[in-house]
C-alpha positions as CSV (number, residue, x, y, z in Angstrom):
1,X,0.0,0.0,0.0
2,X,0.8,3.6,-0.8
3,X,0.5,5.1,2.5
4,X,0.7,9.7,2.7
5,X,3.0,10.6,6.2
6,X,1.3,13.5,7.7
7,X,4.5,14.4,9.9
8,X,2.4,17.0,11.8
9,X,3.7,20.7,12.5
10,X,4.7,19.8,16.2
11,X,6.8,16.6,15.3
12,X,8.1,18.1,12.3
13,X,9.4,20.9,14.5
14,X,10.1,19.3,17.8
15,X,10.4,15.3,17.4
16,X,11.5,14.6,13.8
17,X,12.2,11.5,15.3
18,X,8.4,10.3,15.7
19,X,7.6,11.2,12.2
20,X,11.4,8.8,11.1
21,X,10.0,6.0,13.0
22,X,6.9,5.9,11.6
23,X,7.9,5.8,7.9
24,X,10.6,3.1,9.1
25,X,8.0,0.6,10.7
26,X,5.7,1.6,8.0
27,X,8.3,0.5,5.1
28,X,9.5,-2.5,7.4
29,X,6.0,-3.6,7.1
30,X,6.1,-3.6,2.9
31,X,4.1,-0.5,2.6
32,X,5.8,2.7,0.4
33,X,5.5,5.9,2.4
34,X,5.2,9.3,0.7
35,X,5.5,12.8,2.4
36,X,3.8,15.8,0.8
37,X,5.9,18.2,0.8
38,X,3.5,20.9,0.7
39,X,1.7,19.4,3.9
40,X,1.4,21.8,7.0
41,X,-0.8,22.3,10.3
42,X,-4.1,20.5,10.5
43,X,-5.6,23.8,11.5
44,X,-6.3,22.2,15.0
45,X,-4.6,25.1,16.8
46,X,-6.7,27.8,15.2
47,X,-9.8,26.2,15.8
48,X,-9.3,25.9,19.0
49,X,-8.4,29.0,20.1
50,X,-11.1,30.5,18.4
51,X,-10.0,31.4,14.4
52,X,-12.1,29.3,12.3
53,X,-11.7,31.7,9.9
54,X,-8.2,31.7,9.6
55,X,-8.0,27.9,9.7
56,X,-10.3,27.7,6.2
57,X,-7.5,28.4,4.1
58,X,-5.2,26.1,6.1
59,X,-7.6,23.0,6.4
60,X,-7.7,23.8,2.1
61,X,-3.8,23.2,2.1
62,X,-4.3,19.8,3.8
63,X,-7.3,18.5,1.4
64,X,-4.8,19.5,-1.9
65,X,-1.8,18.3,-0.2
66,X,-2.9,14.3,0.0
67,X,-5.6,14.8,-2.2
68,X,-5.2,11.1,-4.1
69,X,-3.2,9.6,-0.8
70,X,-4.3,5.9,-1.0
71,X,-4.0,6.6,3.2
72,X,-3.1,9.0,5.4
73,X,-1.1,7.7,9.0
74,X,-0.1,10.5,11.5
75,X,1.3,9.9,14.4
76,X,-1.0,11.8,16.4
77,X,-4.2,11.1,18.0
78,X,-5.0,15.0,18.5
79,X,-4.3,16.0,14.8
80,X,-5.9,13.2,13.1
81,X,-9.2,13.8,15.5
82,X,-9.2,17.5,14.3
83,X,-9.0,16.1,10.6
84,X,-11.9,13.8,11.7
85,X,-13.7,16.0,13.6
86,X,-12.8,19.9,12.8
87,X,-12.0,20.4,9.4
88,X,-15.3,19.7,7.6
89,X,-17.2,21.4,10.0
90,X,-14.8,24.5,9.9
91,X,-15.3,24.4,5.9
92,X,-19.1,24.1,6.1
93,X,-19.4,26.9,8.9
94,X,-17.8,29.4,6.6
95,X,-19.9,28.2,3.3
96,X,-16.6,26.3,1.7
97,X,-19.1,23.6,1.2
98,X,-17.0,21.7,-1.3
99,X,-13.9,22.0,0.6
100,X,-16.1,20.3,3.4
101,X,-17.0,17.9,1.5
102,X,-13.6,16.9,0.0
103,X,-12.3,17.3,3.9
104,X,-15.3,14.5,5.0
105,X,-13.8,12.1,2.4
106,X,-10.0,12.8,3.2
107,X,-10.8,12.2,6.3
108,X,-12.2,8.7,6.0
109,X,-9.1,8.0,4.8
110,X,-7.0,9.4,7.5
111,X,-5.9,7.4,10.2
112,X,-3.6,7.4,13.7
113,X,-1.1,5.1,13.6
114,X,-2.2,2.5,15.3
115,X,-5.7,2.3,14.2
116,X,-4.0,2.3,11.0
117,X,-2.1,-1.0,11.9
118,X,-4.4,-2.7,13.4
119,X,-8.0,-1.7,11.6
120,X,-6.4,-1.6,8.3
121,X,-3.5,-3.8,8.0
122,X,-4.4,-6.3,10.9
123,X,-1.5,-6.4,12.9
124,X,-0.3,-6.7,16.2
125,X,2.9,-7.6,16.0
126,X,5.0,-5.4,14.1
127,X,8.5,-7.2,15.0
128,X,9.4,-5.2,17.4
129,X,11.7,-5.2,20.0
130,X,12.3,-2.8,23.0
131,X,13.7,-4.3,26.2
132,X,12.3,-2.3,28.9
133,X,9.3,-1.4,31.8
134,X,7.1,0.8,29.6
135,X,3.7,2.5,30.9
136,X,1.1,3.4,28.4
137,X,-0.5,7.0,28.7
138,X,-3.9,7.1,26.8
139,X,-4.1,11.2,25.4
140,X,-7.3,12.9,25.6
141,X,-8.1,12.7,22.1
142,X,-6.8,9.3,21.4
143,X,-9.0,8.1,24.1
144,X,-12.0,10.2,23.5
145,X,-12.8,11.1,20.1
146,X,-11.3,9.0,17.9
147,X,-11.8,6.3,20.5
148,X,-8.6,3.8,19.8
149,X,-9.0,1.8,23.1
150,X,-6.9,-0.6,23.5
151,X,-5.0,-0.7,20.1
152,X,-2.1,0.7,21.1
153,X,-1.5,-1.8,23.9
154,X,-2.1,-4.7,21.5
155,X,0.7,-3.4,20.0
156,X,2.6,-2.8,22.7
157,X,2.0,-6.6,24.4
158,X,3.3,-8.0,21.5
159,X,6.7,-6.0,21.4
160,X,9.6,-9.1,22.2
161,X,11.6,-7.8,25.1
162,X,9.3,-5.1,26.6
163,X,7.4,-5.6,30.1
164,X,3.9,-3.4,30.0
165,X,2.8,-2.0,33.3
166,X,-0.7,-0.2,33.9
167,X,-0.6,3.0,34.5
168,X,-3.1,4.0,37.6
169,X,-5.6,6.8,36.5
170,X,-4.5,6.3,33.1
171,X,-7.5,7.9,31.7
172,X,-6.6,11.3,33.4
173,X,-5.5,14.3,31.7
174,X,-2.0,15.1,31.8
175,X,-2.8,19.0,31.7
176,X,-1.4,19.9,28.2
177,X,-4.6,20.2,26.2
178,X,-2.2,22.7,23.7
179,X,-3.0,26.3,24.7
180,X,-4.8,25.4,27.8
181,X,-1.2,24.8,29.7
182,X,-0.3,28.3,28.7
183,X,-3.7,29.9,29.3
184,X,-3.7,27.9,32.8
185,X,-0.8,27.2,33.8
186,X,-1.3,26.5,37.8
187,X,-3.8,24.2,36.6
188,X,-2.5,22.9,34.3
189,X,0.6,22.2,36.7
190,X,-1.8,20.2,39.1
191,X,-2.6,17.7,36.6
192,X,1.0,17.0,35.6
193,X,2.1,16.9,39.2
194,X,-0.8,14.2,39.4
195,X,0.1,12.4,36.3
196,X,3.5,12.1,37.2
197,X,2.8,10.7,40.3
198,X,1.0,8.0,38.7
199,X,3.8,7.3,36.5
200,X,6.6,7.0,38.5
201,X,4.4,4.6,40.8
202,X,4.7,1.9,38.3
203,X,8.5,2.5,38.5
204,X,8.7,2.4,34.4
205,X,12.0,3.1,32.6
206,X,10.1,4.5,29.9
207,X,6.5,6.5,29.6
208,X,4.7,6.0,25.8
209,X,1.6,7.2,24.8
210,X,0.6,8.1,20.5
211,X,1.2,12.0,21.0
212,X,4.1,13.7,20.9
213,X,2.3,17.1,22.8
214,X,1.8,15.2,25.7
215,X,5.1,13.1,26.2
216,X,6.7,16.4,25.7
217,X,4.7,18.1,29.2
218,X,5.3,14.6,31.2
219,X,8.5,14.3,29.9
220,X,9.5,18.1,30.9
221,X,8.0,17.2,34.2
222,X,10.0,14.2,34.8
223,X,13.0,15.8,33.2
224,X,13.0,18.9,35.8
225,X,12.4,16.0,38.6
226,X,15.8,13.7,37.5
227,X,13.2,10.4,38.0
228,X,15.1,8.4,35.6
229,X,11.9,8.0,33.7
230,X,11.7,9.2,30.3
231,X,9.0,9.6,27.5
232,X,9.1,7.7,23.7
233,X,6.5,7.6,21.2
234,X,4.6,4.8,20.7
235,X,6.0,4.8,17.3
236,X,9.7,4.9,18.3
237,X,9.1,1.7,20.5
238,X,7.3,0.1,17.2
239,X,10.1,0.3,15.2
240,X,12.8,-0.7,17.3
241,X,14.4,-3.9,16.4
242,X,16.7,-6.3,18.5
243,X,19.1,-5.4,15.8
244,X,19.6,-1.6,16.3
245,X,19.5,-1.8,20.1
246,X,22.7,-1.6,21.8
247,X,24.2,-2.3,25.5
248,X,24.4,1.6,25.7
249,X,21.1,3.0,24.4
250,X,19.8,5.1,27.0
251,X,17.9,7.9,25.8
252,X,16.3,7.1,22.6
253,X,15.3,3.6,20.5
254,X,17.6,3.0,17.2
255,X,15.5,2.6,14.5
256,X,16.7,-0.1,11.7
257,X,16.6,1.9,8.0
């Protein structure tokens, strides 16, 4: 299968790495992966802070840059939900109705990664191997509007090597929710203080969840604490292989290429 990349803005910027492992297990798996070049923000960021306008022409620059994708994969729970759930309605609300209809079907067609795995290409394992405690954090949108339930932990339960622990009040916030840390902070704070707690109760090496926003706010936390616990995206763990991992890999997964 062809399959589009949709990088997103944050992991383009922030953690290239995410977007890297995701076109690596993607090839590993047979599949050719593409990346539009012209691809940008969802839009998601506008629309929530309250500039639908401004995100019409943005949401247009998504539908013409995978317009003919066979499938779209991000690895992002919150940007694909805003495809799913933002962009057409955007569209519609400012009478773009044939840009809202072209962003219904692309967004049919638009999947996070592991729904793409599993719903789509049936698999579980993906050969995988990652030798450590890892905790699984469910993100808000993953968990509530696109509704992915336990598809990222199939995956995960089937990585050679890796030792899944629950997380307690893994359904909890973390406190990112994009402009809401900045907008409030203090309480924003309180539910990374709480989250963190949880995490380092399970005494992981290693905290995972399928967006990079949130791993980067638990990860600061737990950074400014020295726990010893870090964050990776689900992807990174995905495409590790027993090959690339060494006795001294300590921060990061190697990836196989």
């Amino acid at each position: 299968m062809k399959v589009a990349l949709f990088a997103t803005c944050l992991v383009d910027t922030l953690t290239p790495q995410v977007a890297r492992a995701t076109a690596v297990l993607l090839q590993r798996l047979g599949h050719e992966v593409v990346v539009p070049p012209t691809q940008a923000c969802c839009g998601q960021m506008h629309v929530n802070t309250g500039y639908r306008r401004e995100a019409v022409p943005i949401v247009a620059n998504h539908v013409r840059a995978f317009a003919g994708a066979e499938a779209i994969v991000a690895p992002s729970g919150s940007c694909v939900a805003s495809i799913h759930h933002q962009q057409a309605d955007v569209a519609r609300r400012a009478g773009e109705h044939r840009l809202a209809d072209d962003a219904a079907e692309l967004a049919g067609r638009t999947y996070e990664l592991s729904q793409f795995l599993v719903d789509v290409l049936g698999v579980t394992d993906v050969g995988a191997y990652y030798p450590h405690r890892v905790t699984y954090h469910p993100t808000c949108h993953s968990l509530r509007l696109l509704r992915v339930g336990d598809r990222p932990l199939q995956l995960l339960r089937a990585v050679r090597g890796l030792e899944l622990v629950e997380l307690p009040g893994a359904e909890q916030c973390c406190g990112f929710g994009g402009t809401f840390a900045v907008k409030n902070a203090d309480t924003s704070t309180a539910m990374l203080t709480d989250k963190m707690a949880n995490v380092l109760s399970t005494h992981a090496e290693v905290c995972t969840a399928g967006d990079a926003s949130c791993l980067l706010h638990i990860g600061g936390g737990l950074s400014r604490l020295k726990a010893g616990t870090r964050t990776v995206h689900l992807a990174e763990i995905l495409a590790s292989t027993e090959e690339a991992v060494t006795p001294d890999q300590t921060t990061r997964p190697a990836m196989s290429v």
